[in-house]
N, C-alpha and C positions, 0 to 999 in steps of 0.2 A: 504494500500500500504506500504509494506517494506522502509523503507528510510533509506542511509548510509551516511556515512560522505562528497560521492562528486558520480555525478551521472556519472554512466557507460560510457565512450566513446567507440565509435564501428569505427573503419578505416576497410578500405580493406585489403583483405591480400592482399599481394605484390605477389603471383602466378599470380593475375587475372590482371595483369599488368595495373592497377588502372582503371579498368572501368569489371563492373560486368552486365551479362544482363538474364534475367532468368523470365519464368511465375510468377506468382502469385501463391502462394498457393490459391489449389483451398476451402478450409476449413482453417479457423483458428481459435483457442480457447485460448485463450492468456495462462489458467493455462496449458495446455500438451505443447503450444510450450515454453512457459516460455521467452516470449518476454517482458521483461523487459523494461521500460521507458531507456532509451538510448538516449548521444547524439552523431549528425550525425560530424564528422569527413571528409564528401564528401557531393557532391551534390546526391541528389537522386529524380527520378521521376517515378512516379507510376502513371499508365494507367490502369484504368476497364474498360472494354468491357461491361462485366455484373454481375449481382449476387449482392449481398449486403453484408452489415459490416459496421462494425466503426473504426473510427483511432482517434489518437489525435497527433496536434504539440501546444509544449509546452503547454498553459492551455488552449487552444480550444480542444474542441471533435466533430469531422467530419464525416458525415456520408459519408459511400461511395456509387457512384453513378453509373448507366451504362455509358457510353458515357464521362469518367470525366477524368483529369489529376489534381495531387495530388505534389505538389511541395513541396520539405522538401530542404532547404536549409543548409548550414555548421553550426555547432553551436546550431541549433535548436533543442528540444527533441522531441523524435518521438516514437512512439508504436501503437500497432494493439491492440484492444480491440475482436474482431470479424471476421467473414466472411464466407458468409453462397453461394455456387454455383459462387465463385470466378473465372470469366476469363480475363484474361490482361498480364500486361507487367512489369516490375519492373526495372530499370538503375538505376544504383551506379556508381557515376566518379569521381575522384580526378579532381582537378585544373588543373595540369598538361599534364590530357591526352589530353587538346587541345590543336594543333598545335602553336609555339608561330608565331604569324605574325600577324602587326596592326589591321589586318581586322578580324581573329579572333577574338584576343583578343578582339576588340568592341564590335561583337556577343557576346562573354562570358560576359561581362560587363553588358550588356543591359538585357541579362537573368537574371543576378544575383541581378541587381536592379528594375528590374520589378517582380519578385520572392518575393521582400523585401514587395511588394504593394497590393499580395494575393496570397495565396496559392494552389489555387485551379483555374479548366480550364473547362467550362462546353461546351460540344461541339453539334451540330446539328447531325442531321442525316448522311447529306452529309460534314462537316467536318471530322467526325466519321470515315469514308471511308478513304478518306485521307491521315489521319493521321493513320490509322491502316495497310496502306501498307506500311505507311514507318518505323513501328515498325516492321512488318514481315519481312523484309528486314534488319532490326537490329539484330532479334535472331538468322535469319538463317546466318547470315556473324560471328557472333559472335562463333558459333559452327565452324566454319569454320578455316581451318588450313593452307591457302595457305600462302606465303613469303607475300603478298597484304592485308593482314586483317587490321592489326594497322592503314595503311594510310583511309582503304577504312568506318571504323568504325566511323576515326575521324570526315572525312568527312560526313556522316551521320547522327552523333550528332549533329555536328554543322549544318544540315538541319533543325534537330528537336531542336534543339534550337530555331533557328530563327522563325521557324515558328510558334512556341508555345510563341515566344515573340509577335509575329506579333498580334495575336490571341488574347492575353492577353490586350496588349494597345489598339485594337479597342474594347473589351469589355469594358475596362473604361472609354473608350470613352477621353483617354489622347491627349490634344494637343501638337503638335510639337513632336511627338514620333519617327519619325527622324530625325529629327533636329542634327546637327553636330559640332553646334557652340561651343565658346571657354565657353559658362554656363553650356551647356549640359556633359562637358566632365567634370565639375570641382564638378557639381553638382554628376555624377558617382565616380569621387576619392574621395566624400566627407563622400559618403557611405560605399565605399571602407576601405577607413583611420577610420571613425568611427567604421567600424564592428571589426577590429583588437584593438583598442585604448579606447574604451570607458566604461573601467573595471578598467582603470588606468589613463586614460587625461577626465577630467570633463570640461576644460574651452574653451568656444570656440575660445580664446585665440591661444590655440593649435594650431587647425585644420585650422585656416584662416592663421596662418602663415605658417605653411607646405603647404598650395594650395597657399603661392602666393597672399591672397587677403585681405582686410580689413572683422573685421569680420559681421559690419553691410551688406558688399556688399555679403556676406557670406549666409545668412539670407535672402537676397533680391534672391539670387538665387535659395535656396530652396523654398521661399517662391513660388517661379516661377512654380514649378516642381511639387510641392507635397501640398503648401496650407500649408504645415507649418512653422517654425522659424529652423535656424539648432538645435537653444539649445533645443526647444522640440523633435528634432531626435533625439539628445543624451538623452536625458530624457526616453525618449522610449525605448532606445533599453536597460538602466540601469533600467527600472522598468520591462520588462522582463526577464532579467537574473534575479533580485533578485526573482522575482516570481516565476520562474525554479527552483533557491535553495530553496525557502520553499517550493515547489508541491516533490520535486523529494528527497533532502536530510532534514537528523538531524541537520545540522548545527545551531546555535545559529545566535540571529543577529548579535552578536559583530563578531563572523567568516565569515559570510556573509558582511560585512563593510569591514573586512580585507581585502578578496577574489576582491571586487569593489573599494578598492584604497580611502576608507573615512576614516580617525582616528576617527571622531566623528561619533559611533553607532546612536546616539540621534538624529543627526542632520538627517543619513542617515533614519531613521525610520520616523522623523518628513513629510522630504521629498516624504517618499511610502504612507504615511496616505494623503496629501495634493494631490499625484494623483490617488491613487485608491477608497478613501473614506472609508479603512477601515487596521485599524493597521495592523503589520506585524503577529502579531498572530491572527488577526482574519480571514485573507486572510489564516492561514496554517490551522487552524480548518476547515475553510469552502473547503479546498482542501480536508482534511481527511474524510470531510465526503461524500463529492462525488463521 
């Protein structure tokens, strides 16, 4: 794999007035289309109907499924390795294009942190149905050029949101999934605030003062949520970024430290060996040879 000094970001163009909707290539060969590891700049959701391939986000590789939804989130690297009798659906949306108004906005929330808990939606027969009339319903509005598209698209996103969130939390079988309380919400800004913050605010310090809360009550809430501590969230989401910069660029560790907000290389290297169990060069070897 080629590696450069910072990995490719890819946004929407601004014609497709931020929300792009189009089939699946039905064949894909990663060297003719030259689909390069890329990160996503929008959310993006990919539906197979059927056919097979492989994809990867960040350092997972995914096979694709018939019947499956394929969630790539902002920020995350994304590429097609394959795909062999390809049929389905592909959306690309900026933030933006949903309506702002509370109850949207909740919907978008609850996608984008349930999004955070798996990427992937594996569905039945008879959800399959379902949910593929209201993709059909998506292209064909989408091609469509009345004065009513923008409102009538947004509104159907936000169907397939909900519903695909709906989907998701009874797969995990998560309790209190809508739950509305003042943890649930604080627990969503915390995800929120870390996924922008945590390349640059390492203390939980930070983030319990911008929510508002103490940071053991901090801690106690994710702990609610997700079964973990907040500082292992930020711990997470700062050992997949650096594992993005060694899978995807050249960078050195000391430019990778810089890029994450550590002076100390040593310390930040000490840190990736104590949670992956294996140093920073041997996590990039064993990328290279993959």
């Amino acid at each position: 794999m080629d590696r450069t000094q910072f990995i490719p970001d890819q946004s929407l163009p601004k014609a497709n007035h931020s929300i792009l909707i189009r089939p699946v290539l039905k064949e894909i060969n990663r060297r003719t289309l030259d689909d390069k590891a890329h990160r996503h700049l929008f959310q993006e959701i990919i539906y197979i109907k059927s056919g097979q391939g492989s994809h990867f986000i960040d350092d997972k590789t995914i096979q694709l499924r018939p019947r499956c939804f394929y969630l790539i989130g902002i920020n995350q690297v994304h590429g097609f390795n394959y795909g062999e009798e390809l049929d389905g659906v592909l959306i690309r949306f900026n933030e933006d294009f949903v309506p702002a108004s509370n109850e949207n906005a909740s919907i978008f929330r609850d996608y984008v942190n349930t999004l955070l808990l798996k990427n992937e939606l594996q569905l039945g027969n008879k959800e399959a149905k379902s949910f593929e009339m209201l993709l059909d319903v998506l292209l064909e509005e989408y091609s469509n050029e009345s004065a009513s598209r923008t409102l009538t698209l947004q509104n159907l996103l936000l169907a397939l949101l909900n519903k695909i969130t709906s989907h998701l939390l009874s797969n995990l079988d998560t309790e209190n999934a809508k739950l509305k309380d003042r943890d649930k919400q604080i627990y969503n800004r915390f995800h929120i605030l870390s996924n922008s913050h945590f390349n640059k605010e390492h203390q939980l310090s930070f983030y319990a003062r911008r929510l508002g809360v103490s940071a053991r009550r901090l801690s106690d809430i994710c702990l609610k949520y997700s079964g973990k501590t907040a500082k292992s969230i930020i711990i997470d989401k700062i050992m997949s970024e650096i594992k993005r910069q060694l899978s995807y660029t050249a960078l050195s560790n000391k430019e990778i430290a810089y890029r994450m907000g550590y002076e100390d290389p040593a310390y930040m290297a000490r840190l990736f060996k104590k949670n992956t169990g294996l140093t920073m060069s041997q996590y990039r070897k064993s990328k290279q040879a993959s």
